[in-house]
Structure formats: C-alpha cells, structure tokens
Backbone and ligand atoms as CSV (ligand in chain L), in Angstrom:
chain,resi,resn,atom,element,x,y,z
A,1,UNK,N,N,8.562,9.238,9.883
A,1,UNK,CA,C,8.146,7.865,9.594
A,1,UNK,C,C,7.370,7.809,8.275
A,2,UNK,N,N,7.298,6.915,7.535
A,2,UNK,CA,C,6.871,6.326,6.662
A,2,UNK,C,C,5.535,6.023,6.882
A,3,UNK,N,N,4.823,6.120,5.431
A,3,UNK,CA,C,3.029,5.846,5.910
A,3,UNK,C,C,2.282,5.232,4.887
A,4,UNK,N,N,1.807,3.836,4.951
A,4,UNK,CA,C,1.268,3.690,3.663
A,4,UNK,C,C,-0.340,3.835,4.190
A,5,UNK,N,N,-1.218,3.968,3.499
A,5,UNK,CA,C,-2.770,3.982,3.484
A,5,UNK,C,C,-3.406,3.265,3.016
A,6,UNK,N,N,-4.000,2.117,3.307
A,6,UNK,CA,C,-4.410,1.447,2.141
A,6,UNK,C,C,-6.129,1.763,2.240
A,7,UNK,N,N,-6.937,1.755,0.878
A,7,UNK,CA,C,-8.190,1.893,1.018
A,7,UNK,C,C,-8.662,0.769,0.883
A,8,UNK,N,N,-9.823,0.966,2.083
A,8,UNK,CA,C,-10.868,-0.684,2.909
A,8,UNK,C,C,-12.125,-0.025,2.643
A,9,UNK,N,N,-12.019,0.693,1.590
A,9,UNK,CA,C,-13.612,1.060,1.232
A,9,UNK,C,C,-14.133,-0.147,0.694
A,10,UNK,N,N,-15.445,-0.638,0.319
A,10,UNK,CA,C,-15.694,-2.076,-0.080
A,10,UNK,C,C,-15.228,-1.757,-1.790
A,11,UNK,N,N,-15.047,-0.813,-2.239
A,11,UNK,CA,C,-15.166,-1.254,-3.923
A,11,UNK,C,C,-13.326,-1.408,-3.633
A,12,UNK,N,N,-12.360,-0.739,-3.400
A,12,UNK,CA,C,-11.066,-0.917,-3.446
A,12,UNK,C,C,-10.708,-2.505,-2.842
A,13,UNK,N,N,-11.567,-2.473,-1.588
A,13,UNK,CA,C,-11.226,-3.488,-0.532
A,13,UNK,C,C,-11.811,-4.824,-1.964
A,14,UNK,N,N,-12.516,-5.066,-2.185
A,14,UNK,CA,C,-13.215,-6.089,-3.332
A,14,UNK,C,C,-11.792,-6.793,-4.453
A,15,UNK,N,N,-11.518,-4.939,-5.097
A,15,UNK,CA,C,-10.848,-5.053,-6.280
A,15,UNK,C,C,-9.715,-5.795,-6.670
A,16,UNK,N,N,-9.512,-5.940,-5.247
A,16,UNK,CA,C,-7.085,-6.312,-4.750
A,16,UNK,C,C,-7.194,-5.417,-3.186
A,17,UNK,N,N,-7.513,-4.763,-2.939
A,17,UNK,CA,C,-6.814,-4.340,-1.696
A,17,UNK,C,C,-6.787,-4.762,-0.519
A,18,UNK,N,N,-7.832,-6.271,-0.297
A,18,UNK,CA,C,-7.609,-7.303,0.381
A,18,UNK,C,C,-7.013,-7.955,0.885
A,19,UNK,N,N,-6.199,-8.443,-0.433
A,19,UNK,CA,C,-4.523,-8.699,-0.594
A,19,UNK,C,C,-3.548,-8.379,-0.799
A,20,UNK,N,N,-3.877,-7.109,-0.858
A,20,UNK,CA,C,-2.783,-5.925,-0.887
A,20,UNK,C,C,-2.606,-6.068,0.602
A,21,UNK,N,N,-3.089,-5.872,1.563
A,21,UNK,CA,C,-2.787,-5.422,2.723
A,21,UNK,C,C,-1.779,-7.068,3.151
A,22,UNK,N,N,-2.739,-8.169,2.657
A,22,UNK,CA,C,-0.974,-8.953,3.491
A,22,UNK,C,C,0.056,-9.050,2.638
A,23,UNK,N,N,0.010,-8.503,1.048
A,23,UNK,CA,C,1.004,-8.224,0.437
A,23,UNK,C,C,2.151,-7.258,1.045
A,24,UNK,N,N,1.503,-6.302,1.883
A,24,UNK,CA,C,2.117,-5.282,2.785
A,24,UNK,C,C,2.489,-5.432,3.699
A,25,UNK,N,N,1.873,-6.505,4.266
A,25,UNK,CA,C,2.492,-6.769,5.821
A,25,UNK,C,C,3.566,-7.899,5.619
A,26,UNK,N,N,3.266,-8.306,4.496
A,26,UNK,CA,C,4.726,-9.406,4.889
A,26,UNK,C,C,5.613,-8.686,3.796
A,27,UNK,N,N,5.628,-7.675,3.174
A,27,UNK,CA,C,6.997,-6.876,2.773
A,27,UNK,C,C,7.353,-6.164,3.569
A,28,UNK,N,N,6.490,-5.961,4.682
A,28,UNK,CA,C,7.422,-5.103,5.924
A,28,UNK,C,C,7.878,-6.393,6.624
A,29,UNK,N,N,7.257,-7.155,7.175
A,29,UNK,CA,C,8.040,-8.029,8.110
A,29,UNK,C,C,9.145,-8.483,7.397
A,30,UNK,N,N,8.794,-9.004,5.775
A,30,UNK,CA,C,9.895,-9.806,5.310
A,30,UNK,C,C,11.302,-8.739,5.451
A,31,UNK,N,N,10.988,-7.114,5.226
A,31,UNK,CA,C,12.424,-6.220,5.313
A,31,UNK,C,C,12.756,-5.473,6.645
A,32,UNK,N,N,11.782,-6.223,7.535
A,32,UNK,CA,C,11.992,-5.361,9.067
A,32,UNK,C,C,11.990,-4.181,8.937
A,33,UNK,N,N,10.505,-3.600,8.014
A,33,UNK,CA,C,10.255,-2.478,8.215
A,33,UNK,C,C,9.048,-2.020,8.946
A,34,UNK,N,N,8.781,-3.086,10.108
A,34,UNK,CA,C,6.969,-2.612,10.864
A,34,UNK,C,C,7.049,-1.920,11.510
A,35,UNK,N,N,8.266,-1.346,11.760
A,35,UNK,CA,C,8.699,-0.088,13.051
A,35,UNK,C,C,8.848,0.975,12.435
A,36,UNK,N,N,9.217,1.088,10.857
A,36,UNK,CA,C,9.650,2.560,10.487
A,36,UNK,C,C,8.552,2.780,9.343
A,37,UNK,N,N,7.395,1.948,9.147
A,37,UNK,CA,C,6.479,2.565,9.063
A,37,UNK,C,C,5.280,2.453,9.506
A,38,UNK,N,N,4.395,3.379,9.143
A,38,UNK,CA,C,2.869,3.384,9.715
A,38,UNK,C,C,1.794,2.761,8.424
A,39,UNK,N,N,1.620,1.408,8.823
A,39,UNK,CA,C,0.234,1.158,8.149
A,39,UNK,C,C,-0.552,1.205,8.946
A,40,UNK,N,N,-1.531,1.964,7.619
A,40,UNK,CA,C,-3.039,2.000,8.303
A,40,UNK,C,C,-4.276,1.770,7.304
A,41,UNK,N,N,-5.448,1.191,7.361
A,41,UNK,CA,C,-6.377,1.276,6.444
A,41,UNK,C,C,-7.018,2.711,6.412
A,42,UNK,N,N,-8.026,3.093,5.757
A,42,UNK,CA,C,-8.298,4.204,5.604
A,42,UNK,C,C,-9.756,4.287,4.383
A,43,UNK,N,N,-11.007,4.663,4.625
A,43,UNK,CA,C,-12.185,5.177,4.723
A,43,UNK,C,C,-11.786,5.375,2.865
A,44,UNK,N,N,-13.382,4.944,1.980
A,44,UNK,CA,C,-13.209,5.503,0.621
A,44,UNK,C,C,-12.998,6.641,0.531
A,45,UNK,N,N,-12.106,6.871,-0.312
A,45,UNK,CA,C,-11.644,8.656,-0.448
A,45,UNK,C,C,-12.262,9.103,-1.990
A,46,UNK,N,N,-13.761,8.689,-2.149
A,46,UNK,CA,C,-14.153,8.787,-3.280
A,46,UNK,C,C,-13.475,8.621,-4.857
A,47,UNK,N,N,-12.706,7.722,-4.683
A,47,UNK,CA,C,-11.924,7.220,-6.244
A,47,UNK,C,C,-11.857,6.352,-6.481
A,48,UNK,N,N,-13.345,5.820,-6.412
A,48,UNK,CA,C,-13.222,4.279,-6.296
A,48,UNK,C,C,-13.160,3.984,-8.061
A,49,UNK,N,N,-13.398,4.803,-9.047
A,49,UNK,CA,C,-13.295,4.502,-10.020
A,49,UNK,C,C,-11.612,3.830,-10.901
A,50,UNK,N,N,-11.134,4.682,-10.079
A,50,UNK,CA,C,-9.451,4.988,-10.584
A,50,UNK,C,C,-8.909,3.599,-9.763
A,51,UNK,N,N,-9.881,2.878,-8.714
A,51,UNK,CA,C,-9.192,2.108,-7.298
A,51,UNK,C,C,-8.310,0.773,-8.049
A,52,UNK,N,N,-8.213,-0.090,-7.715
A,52,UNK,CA,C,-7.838,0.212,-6.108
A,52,UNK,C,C,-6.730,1.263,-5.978
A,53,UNK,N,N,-6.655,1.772,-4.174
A,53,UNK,CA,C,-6.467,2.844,-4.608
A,53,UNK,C,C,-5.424,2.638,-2.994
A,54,UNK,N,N,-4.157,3.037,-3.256
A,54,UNK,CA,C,-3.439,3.104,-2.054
A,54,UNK,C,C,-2.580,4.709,-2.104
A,55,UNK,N,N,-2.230,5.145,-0.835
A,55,UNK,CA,C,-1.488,6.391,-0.796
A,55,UNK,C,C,-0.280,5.673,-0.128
A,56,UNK,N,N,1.098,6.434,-0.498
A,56,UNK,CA,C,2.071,5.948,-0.008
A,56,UNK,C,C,3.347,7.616,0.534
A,57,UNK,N,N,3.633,7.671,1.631
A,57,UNK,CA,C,3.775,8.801,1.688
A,57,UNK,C,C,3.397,10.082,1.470
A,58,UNK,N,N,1.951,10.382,1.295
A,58,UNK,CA,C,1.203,11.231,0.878
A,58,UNK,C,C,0.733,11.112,-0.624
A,59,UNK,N,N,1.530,10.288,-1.298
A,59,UNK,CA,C,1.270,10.625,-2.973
A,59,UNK,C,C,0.354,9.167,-2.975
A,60,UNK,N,N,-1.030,9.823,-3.973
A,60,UNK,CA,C,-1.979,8.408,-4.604
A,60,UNK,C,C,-1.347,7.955,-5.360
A,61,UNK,N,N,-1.751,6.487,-5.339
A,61,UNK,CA,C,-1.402,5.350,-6.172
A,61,UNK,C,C,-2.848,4.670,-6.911
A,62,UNK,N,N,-3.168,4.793,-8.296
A,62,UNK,CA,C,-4.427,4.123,-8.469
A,62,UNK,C,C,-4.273,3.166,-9.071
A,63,UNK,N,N,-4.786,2.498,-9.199
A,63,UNK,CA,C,-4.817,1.201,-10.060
A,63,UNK,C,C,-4.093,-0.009,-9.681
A,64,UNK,N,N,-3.990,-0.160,-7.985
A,64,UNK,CA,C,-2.732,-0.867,-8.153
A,64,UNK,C,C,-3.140,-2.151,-7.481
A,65,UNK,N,N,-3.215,-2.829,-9.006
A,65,UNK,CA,C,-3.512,-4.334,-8.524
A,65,UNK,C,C,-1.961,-4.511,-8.672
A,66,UNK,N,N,-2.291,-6.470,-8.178
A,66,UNK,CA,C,-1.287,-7.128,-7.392
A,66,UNK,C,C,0.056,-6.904,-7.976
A,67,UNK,N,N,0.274,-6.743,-9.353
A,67,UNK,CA,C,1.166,-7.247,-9.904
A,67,UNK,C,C,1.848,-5.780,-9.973
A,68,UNK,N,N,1.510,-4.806,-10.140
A,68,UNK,CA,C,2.556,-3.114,-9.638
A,68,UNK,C,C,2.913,-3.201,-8.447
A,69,UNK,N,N,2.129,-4.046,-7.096
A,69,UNK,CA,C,2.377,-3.279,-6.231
A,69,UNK,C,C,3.656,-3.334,-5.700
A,70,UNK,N,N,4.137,-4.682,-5.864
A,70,UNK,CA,C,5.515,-4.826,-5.198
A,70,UNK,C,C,6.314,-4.224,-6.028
A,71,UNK,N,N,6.249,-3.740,-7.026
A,71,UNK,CA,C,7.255,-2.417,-7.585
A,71,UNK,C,C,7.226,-1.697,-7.162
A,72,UNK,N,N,6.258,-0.830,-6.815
A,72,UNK,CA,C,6.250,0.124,-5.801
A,72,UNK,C,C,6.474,0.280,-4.793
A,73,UNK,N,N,6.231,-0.690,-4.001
A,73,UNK,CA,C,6.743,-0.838,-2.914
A,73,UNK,C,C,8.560,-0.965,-2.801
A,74,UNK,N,N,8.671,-1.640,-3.741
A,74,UNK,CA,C,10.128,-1.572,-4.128
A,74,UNK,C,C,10.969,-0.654,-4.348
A,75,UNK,N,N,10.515,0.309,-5.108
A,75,UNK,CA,C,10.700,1.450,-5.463
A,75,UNK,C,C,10.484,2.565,-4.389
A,76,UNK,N,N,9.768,2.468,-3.692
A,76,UNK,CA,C,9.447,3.790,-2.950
A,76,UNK,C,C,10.244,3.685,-1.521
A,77,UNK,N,N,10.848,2.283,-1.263
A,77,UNK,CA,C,11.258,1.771,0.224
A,77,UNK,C,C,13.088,1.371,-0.771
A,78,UNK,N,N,13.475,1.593,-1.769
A,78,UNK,CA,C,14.294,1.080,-2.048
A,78,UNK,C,C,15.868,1.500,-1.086
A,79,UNK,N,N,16.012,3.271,-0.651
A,79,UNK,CA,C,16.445,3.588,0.126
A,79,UNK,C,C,16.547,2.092,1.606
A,80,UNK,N,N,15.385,2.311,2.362
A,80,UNK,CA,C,15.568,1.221,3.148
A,80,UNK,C,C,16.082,-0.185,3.228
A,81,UNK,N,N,15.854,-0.732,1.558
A,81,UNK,CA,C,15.911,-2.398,1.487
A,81,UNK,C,C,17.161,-2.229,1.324
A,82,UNK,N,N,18.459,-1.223,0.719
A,82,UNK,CA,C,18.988,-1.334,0.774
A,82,UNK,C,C,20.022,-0.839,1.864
A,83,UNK,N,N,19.536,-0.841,3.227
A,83,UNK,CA,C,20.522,0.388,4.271
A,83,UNK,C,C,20.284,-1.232,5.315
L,1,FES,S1,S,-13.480,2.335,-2.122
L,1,FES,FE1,FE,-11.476,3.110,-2.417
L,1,FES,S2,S,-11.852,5.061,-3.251
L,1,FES,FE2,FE,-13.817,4.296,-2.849
C-alpha cells in the first residue's frame, strides 16, 4: 500500500499543510484512491525549516506549498490515475 505523511507539526501545519491535507483527501476520493492508500498525519520531524514538509512513499518532499503539490501527487500516483 501506498503512504502519504503529512506533517501537523504547528510550523508545517501553519505554512500549507492545513490545506494540504484536504488537498489530499479529495485527490484520493476524487481518484478512488482511500483504500489503496494510507494517510496519516505525523509529529515534526525536525525540518521545519525546509517545511512544509510531506513524505510520500518513504521519500521527503519539502517545500511543498499548494501549487507543487498536485504535481506530485500526480506524478507519484500517475501509475494509478491511469489503471
Ligand atoms: S513542523 Fe514540520 S518539520 Fe517541524
């Protein structure tokens, strides 16, 4: 399964990752992907400098305000959006 992380530390959670998270939940609902992956929030992982700061399959993502994220997300699920 698939795993995104998002950080709810307050400096990430502040920056975008607020709205990152229903940015996330309605790109899974919108591609009927809430079953094949695992979101979860997740504790500052001390990078709040680099933040906001999401992991996506194990690999960090920094900096990712609003406007990367749905590339990435795009990009990293593109396998799925298109099956
Ligand atoms: S709040 Fe996200 S790394 Fe610290």
């Amino acid at each position: 399964m698939k795993c995104i992380q998002l950080c709810m530390g307050s400096s990430c959670h502040s920056r975008g990752n607020a709205r990152s998270k229903d940015m996330i939940s309605e790109f899974l609902s919108k591609n009927g992907l809430e079953d094949k992956v695992d979101f979860r929030g997740m504790l500052c992982m001390g990078e709040c400098g680099d933040g906001p700061n999401i992991i996506i399959n194990g690999k960090l993502y920094h900096h990712v305000e609003e406007g990367v994220l749905l590339d990435i997300l795009n990009e990293v699920f593109a396998e799925d959006l298109s099956s």
